[in-house]
C-alpha positions as CSV (number, residue, x, y, z in Angstrom):
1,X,-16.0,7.2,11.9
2,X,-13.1,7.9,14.3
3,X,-9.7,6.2,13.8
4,X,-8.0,4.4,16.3
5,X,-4.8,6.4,17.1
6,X,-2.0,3.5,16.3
7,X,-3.5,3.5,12.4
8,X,-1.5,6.7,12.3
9,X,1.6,5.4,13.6
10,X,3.2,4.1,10.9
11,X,6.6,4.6,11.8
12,X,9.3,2.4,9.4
13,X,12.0,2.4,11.9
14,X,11.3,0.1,15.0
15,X,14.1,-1.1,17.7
16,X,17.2,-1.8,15.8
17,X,16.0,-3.2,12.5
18,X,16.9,-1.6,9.4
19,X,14.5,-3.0,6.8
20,X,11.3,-4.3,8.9
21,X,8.8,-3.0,11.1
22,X,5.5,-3.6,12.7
23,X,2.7,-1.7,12.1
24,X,-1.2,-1.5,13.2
25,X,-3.1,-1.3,9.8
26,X,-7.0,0.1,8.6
27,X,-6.7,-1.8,5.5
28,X,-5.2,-4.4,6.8
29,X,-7.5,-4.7,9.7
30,X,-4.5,-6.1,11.9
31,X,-0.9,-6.6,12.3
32,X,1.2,-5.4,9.6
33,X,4.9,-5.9,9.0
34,X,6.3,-4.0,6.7
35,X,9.0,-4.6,5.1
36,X,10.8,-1.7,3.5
37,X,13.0,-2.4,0.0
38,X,13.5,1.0,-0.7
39,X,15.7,2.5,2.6
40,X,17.4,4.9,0.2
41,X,14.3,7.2,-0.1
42,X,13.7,6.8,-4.1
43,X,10.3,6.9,-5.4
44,X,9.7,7.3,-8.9
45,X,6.4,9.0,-8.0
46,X,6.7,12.3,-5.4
47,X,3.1,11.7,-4.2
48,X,1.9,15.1,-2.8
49,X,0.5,13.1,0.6
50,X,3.5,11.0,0.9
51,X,4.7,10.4,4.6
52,X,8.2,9.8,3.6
53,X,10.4,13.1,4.8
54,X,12.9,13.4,2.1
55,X,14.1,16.8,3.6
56,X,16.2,14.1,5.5
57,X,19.0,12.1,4.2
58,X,18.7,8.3,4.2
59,X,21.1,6.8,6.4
60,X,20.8,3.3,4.4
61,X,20.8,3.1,1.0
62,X,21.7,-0.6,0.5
63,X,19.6,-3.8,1.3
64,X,21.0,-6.8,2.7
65,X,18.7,-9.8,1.9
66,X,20.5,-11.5,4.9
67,X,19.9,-9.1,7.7
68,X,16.2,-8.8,6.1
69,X,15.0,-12.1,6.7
70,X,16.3,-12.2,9.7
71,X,14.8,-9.1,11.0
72,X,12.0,-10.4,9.6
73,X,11.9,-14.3,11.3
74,X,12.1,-12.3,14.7
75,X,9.3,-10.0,13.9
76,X,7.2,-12.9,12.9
77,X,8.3,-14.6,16.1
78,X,7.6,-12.2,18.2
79,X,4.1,-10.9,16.8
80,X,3.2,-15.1,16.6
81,X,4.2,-15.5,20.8
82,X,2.1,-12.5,21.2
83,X,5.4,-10.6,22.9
84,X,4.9,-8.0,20.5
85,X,1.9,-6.7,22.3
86,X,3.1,-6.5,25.4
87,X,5.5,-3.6,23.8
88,X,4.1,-0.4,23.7
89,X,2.5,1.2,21.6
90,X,1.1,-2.1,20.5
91,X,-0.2,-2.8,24.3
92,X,-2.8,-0.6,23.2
93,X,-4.2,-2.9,20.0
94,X,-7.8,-4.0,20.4
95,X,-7.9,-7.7,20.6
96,X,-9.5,-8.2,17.1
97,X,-6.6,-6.7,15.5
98,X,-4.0,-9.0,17.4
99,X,-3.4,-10.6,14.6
100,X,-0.9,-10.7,12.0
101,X,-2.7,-9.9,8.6
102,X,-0.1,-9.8,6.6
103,X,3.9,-9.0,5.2
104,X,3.4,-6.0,3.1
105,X,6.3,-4.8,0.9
106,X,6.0,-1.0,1.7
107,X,8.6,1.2,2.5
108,X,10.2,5.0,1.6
109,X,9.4,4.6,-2.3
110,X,8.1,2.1,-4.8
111,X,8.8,-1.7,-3.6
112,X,9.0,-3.2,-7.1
113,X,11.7,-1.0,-8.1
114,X,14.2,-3.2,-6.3
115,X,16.5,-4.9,-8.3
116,X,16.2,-8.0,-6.7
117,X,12.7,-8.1,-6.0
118,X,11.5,-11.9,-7.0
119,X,14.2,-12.9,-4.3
120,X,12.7,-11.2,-1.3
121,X,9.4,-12.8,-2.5
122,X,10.6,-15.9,-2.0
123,X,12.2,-14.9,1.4
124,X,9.4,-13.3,2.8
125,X,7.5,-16.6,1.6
126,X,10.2,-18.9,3.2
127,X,10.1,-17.4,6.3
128,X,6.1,-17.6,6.8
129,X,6.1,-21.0,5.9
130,X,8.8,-22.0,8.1
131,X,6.6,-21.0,11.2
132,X,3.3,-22.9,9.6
133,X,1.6,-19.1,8.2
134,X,1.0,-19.9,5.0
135,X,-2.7,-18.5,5.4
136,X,-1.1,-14.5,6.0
137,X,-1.0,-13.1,2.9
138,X,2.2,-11.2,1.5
139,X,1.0,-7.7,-0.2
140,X,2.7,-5.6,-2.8
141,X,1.6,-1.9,-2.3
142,X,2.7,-0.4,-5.4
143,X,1.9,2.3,-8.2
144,X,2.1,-0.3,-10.7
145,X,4.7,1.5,-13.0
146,X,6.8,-1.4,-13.2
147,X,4.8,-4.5,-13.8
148,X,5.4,-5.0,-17.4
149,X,9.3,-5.4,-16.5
150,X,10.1,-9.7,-16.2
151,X,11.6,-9.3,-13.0
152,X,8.7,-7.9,-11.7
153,X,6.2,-10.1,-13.5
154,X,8.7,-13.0,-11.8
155,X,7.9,-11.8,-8.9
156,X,4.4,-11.4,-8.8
157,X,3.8,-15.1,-10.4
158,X,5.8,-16.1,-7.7
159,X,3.9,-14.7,-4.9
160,X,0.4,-16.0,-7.0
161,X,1.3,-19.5,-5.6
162,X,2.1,-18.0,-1.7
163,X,-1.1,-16.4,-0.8
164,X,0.4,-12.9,-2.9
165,X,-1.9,-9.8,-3.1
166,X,-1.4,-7.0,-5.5
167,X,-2.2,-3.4,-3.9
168,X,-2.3,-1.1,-6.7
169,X,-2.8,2.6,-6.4
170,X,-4.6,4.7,-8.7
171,X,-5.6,8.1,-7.5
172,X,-7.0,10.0,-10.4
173,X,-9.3,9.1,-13.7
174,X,-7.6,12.2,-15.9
175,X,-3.7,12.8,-16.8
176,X,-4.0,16.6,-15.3
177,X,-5.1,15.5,-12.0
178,X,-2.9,12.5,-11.7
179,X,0.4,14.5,-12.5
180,X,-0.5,16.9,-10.0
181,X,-1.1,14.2,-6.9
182,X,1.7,11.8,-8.1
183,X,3.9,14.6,-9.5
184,X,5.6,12.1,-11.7
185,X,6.9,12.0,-15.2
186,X,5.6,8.6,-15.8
187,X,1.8,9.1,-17.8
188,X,-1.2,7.5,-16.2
189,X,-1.4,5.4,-19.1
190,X,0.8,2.8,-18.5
191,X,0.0,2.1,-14.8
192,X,-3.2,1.5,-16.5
193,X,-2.2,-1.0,-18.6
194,X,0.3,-2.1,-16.2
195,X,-2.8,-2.8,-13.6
196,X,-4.8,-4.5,-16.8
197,X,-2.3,-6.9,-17.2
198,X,-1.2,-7.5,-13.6
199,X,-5.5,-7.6,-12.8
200,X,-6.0,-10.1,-16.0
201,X,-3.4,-13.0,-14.6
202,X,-5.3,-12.6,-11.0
203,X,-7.8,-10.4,-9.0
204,X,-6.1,-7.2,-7.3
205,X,-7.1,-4.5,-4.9
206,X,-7.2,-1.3,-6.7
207,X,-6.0,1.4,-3.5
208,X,-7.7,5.3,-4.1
209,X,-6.6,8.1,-1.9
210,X,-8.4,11.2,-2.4
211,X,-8.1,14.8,-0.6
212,X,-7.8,18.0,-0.4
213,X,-5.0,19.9,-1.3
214,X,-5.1,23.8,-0.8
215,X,-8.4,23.4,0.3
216,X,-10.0,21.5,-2.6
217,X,-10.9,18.4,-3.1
218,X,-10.8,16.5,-7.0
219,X,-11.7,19.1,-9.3
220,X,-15.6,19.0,-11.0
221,X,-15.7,15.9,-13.0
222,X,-12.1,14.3,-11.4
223,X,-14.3,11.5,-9.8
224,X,-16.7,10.6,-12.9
225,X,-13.0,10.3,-14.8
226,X,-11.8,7.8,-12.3
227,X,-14.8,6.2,-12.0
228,X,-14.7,5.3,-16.1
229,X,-10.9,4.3,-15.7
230,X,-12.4,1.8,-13.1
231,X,-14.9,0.4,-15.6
232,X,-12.5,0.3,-18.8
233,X,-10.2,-1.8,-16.1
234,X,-12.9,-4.1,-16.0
235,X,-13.7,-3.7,-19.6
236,X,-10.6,-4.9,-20.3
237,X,-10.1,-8.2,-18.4
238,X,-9.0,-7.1,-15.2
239,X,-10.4,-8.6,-12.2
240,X,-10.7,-6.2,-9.4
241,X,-11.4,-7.8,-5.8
242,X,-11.8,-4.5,-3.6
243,X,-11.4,-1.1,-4.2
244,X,-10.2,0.6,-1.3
245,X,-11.2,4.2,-0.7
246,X,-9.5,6.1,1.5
247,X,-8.1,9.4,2.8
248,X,-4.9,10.9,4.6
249,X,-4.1,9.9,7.8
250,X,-0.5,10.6,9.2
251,X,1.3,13.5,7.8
252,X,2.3,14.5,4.8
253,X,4.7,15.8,2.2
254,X,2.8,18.5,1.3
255,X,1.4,20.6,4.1
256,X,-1.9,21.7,2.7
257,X,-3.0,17.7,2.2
258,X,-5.7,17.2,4.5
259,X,-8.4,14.5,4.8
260,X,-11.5,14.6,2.3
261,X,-14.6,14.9,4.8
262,X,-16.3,11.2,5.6
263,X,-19.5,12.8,3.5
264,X,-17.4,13.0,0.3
265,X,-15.5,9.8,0.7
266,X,-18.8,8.2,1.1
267,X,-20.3,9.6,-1.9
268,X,-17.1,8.5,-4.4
269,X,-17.3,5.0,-2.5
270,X,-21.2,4.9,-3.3
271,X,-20.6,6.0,-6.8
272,X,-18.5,3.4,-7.5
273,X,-20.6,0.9,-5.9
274,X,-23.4,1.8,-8.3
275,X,-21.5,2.9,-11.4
276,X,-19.2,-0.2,-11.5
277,X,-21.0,-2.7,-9.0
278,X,-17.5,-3.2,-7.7
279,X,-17.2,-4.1,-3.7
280,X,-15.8,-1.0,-1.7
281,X,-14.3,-0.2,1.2
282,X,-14.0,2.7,2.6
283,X,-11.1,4.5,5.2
284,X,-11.4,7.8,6.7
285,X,-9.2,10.2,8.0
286,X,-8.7,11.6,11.5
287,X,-11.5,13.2,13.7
C-alpha cells in the first residue's frame, strides 16, 4: 500500500516555465502536465490540506495565453521523445507510468475561475492535436463552484468534444464538516447542484479526500452523510464514472492534516461500493 516517492512531488514550478509543469500522478496513473491558471495564489476555497504555501507571495499574478502554450508544446514534446525521463527526478518513473495520461488544469487555486478559461481549453486541445494525442485526455480538477457560470459551461462543452474529463471534488456529505475542510463561504449546496448539472450533460469523476485533522478523522456519521450526497447525485441525473478515494500525500496547509490510515480509507471506499454500487478507487497516503 506504499507510494512511490515521485507521487509526492508535485512541484508547480519546473525549469523556467511559468504556467506548466510535469508531474508523476496516482490518479492519473502516469504523466501529468499540469497546467496552472491560477499563478496568483487565489482559491475561493482555503482547503485545510492544501499544498499551495500562501505564507509566500506569488511572484506572477497574470497569465499569458501565449507563453502558456508554448510552454506547453515543449512539455508535450519533450515527455512525447521520451527526453523528459532522462531528467531527473523523472529518471526514476517506472516504465508503466512513462506515459503521458493526461493535461490537467490544476494549479495554486481553482482552474475555472479564470476569466478566460474556454480559450485555454481550446489551446490545450490545439496543441495535443497538433502532435497526433488526441487519445490523452485534458482534466479539469475543480470544486465545482463555478459551473453554472456560461463561460465555464463554454468551456466544459468544449472540452466534451476533445477527450475532456471533469474532476470534481467533494469532501464532506454535511454543511458543518464541509466548511470546516474547505473553510469557504460558498455552501455545499451549490457545488452540489453545480456537479448535478455538470454530471447530467456527461459522466464525471467525483474526487474525495478524507483525513485527519487534530487527530480525527470525519466525525460519527460524516461518511454515511457523504455517502447519501453520492446517491441523491445519482438520484438526480448525474452520471458518475469513478469516485476516487483518497488521502493526503505531500504537505499541507494545515499542519495537523495527516493521512486517514489505509483501513479506514478502505472501509469508506467499500461503503460506497455497496451503498451506491458506484466503481471506486482508492489512493493512500504515505507509509
Amino acid at each position: 500500500m506504499s507510494i512511490l516517492p515521485l507521487f509526492t512531488k508535485h512541484s508547480r514550478s519546473w525549469q523556467q516555465n511559468r504556467y506548466v509543469y510535469p508531474v508523476i500522478s496516482r490518479r492519473s496513473k502516469g504523466l501529468s502536465i499540469g497546467v496552472n491558471l491560477n499563478p496568483d495564489k487565489i482559491c475561493n476555497f482555503d482547503c485545510v490540506y492544501c499544498s499551495v504555501d500562501r505564507t509566500v507571495p506569488p511572484t506572477l499574478r497574470e497569465v499569458d495565453p501565449v507563453l502558456l502554450q508554448q510552454e506547453l508544446d515543449q512539455l508535450l514534446e519533450l515527455a512525447s521523445s521520451g527526453e523528459l525521463f532522462a531528467q531527473p527526478p523523472f529518471d526514476q518513473t517506472p516504465a508503466p507510468l512513462r506515459r503521458i495520461n493526461d493535461v490537467a488544469f490544476s494549479g495554486d487555486g481553482e482552474p475555472t475561475s479564470f476569466p478566460h478559461f474556454p480559450q485555454v481549453c481550446r489551446l490545450a486541445a490545439a496543441s495535443l492535436e497538433k502532435r497526433g494525442l488526441t487519445d490523452v485526455r485534458i482534466v479539469v480538477i475543480t470544486n465545482a463552484t463555478l459551473f453554472h457560470q456560461s463561460r465555464v459551461r463554454e468551456g466544459l462543452a468544449f472540452l466534451d468534444q476533445h477527450n475532456g474529463e471533469i474532476w470534481a471534488k467533494l469532501d464532506a456529505g454535511t454543511e458543518a464538516y464541509y466548511r470546516e475542510i474547505e473553510r469557504t463561504s460558498i455552501p455545499l449546496q451549490r457545488v452540489l447542484d453545480n456537479i448535478v448539472a455538470a454530471g447530467q450533460v456527461r459522466p464525471i469523476v467525483i474526487q474525495s479526500l478524507f483525513l485527519r485533522l487534530d487527530g480525527q478523522g470525519p466525525p460519527p456519521g460524516e461518511i454515511d452523510a457523504y455517502v447519501e450526497r453520492l446517491k441523491e447525485l445519482v438520484a438526480g441525473g448525474c452520471q458518475i464514472k469513478l469516485v476516487q478515494v483518497y488521502t493526503v500525500a505531500r504537505s499541507t496547509a494545515v499542519a495537523s492534516c495527516t493521512p486517514l490510515p489505509s483501513a479506514e480509507l478502505d472501509a469508506i471506499s467499500e461503503c460506497v461500493r455497496c451503498e451506491t454500487g458506484l466503481n471506486v478507487e482508492t489512493y493512500y497516503g504515505p507509509t
